[in-house]
C-alpha positions, -999 to +999 in steps of 0.1 A: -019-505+890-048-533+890-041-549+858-078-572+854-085-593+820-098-567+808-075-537+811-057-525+780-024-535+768+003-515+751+027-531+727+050-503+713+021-480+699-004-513+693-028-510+721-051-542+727-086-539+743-082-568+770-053-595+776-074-623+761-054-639+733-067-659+704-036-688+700-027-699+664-047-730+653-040-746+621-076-750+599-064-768+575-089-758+553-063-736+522-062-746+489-027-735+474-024-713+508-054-686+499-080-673+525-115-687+518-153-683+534-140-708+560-111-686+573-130-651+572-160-669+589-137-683+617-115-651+624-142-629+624-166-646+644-140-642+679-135-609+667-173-601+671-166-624+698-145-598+723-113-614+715-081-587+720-059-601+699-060-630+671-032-645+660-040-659+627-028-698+623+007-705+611+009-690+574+039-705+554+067-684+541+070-707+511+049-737+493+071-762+508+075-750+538+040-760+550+028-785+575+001-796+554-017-785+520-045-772+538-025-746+556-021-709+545+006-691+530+022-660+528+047-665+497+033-648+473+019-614+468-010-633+457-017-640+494-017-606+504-057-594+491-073-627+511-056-620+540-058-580+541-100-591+542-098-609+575-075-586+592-095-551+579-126-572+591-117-580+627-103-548+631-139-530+623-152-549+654-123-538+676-095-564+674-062-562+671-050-592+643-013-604+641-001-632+615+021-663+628+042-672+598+067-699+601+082-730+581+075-763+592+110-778+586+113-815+593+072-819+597+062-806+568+037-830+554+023-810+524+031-838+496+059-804+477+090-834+477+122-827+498+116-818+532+145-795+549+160-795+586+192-783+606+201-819+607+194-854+587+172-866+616+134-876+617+112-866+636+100-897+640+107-938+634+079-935+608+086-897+592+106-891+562+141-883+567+149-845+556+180-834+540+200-809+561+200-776+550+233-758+530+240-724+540+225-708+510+193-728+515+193-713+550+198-680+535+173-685+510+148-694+540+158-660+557+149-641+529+115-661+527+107-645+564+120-611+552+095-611+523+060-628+548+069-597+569+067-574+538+034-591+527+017-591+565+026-553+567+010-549+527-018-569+546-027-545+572-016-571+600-011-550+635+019-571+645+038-607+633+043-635+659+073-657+644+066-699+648+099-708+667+074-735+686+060-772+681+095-790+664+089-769+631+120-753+615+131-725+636+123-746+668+143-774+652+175-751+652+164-741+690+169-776+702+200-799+704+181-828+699+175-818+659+202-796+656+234-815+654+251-794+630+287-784+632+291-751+618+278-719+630+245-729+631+249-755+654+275-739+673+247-713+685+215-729+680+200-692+689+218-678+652+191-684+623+161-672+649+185-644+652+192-641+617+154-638+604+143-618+636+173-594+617+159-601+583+118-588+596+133-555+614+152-546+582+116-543+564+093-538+591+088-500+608+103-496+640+070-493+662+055-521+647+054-551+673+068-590+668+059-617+684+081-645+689+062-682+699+087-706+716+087-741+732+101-738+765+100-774+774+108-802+745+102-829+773+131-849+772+164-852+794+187-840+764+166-812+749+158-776+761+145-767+792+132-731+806+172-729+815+181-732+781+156-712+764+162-686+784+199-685+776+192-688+739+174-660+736+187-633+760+212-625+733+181-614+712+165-593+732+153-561+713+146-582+684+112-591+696+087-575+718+066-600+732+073-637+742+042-661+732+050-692+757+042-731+751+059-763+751+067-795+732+064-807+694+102-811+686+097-852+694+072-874+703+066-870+741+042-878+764+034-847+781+014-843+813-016-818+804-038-797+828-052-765+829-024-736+829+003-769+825+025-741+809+023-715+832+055-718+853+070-715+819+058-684+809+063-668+845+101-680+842+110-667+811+089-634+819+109-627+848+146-637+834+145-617+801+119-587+816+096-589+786+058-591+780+047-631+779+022-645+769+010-680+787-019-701+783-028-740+782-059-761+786-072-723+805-115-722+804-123-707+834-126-666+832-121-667+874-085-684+863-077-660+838-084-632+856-062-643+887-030-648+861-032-613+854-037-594+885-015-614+898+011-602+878+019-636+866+016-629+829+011-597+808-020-616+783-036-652+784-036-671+754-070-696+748-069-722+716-097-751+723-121-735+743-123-702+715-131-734+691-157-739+711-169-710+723-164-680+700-180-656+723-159-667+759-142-637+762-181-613+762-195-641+785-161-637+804-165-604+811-204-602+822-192-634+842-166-610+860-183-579+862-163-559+839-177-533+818-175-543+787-187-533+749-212-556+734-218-557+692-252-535+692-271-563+682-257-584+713-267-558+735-298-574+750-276-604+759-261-583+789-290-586+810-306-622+816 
């Protein structure tokens, strides 16, 4: 099979138009974590765009669970109408839509007080310190999850991509330099991922895909590494369908950047735990793209920056690469220069 940029992709019974992946990015542009013109704008211009997939930007799973007040939330069934909009939008123009929702733990800048965290440990010389979660604050966090997945199915989201990336709370449990705990929780790091990946099938149909974002790398001698991730999350395979691959955010690191810097990840866990990845980083050139995928490397590429940039890269992609793609009737004359 010649799998190109371009070829379909089957999730369960989700089938995406391409492999081109619009990443999560933060907008920061929510007031009390409702959709506005900004958001609807932004989404639906990739869609019109050619984008495959777009992963709407982390959505909180409670008020103080966000990274900042500008970001959107998914706590309330007030959420729900705002959201349904963008996804029954971008879905008239042939894209598939999933909603990242996550809590942002230890970084959660968002003014709401207390900030939570396996452990009492900053991120940072200059961050607050957070108070380390009891066992029925953990539950009650689970149960947050349980209820976003509810509301992103009410919402007529395609699939869910669970944040367990970037040093926020689920990626804090992941790795043992924020995780310090002594019970259960610490004694397998892999056990509230496991827990709320539990709580989202419980509510969520069988067929209906999640996605699970990790940080394969935290960049630091006595963090994770591909080794590691891969060992913690072999035991929760079947809980998630599609692996969305990047690196870093749990500390401050300097971390070499360059285009596909996170590749090697995504190839590594792909071929450990046999599931679908997705891989991406600092990627702008189509001809790149393109060679990740028939090469078998990864199953989809993800693009963040350069779709900020350029709404319509993955149309000029494809006339770039000779495929034959679908143009928005109105675009049509665009095809030929």
């Amino acid at each position: 099979m010649n799998t190109t940029l371009f070829s379909t992709w089957q999730i369960k019974d989700l089938q995406i138009k391409n492999r081109i992946v619009m990443a999560p990015m933060d907008q920061y542009s929510a007031k009390d974590g409702l959709v506005n013109d900004w958001h609807y704008t932004h989404y639906l211009t990739r869609a019109i765009g050619g984008v495959g997939l777009i992963i709407i930007e982390a959505s909180a799973v409670s008020a103080d669970g966000r990274i900042s007040q500008g970001d959107l939330g998914i706590w309330s069934d007030g959420h729900i109408s705002g959201l349904q909009s963008i996804t029954q939008a971008c879905q008239s123009y042939g894209a598939k839509v999933a909603l990242q929702i996550g809590h942002a733990g230890r970084k959660c800048e968002c003014g709401c007080g207390e900030i939570f965290a396996p452990s009492a440990i900053a991120f940072s010389p200059t961050s607050k310190v957070p108070k380390a979660l009891e066992i029925s604050e953990i539950a009650r966090i689970i149960e947050d999850f349980k209820q976003a997945g509810r509301r992103a199915l009410e919402a007529g989201f395609d699939a869910i991509e669970v944040h367990g990336a970037h040093g926020y709370l689920i990626s804090e449990f992941l790795s043992p330099l924020s995780n310090k705990r002594t019970d259960d929780y610490g004694k397998d790091r892999a056990k509230f991922l496991r827990e709320i990946l539990l709580a989202l099938r419980s509510v969520l149909p069988c067929d209906f895909p999640i996605f699970l974002r990790v940080s394969a790398r935290d960049y630091h001698q006595d963090g994770n590494d591909v080794g590691d991730m891969i060992a913690l999350l072999r035991g929760l395979k079947g809980l998630f369908d599609v692996l969305d691959v990047s690196s870093g955010g749990v500390i401050e690191a300097a971390i070499k950047v360059y285009p596909g810097y996170q590749i090697e990840c995504a190839r590594l866990l792909r071929e450990a735990l046999e599931i679908p990845c997705i891989g991406g980083g600092l990627i702008t050139e189509p001809k790149m793209a393109q060679r990740l995928i028939k090469s078998d490397t990864i199953d989809a590429v993800f693009l963040g920056r350069e779709l900020l940039k350029n709404p319509y890269w993955a149309l000029q992609a494809g006339l770039e690469l000779g495929e034959e793609i679908s143009l928005p009737k109105a675009y049509e004359r665009a095809r030929y220069l």
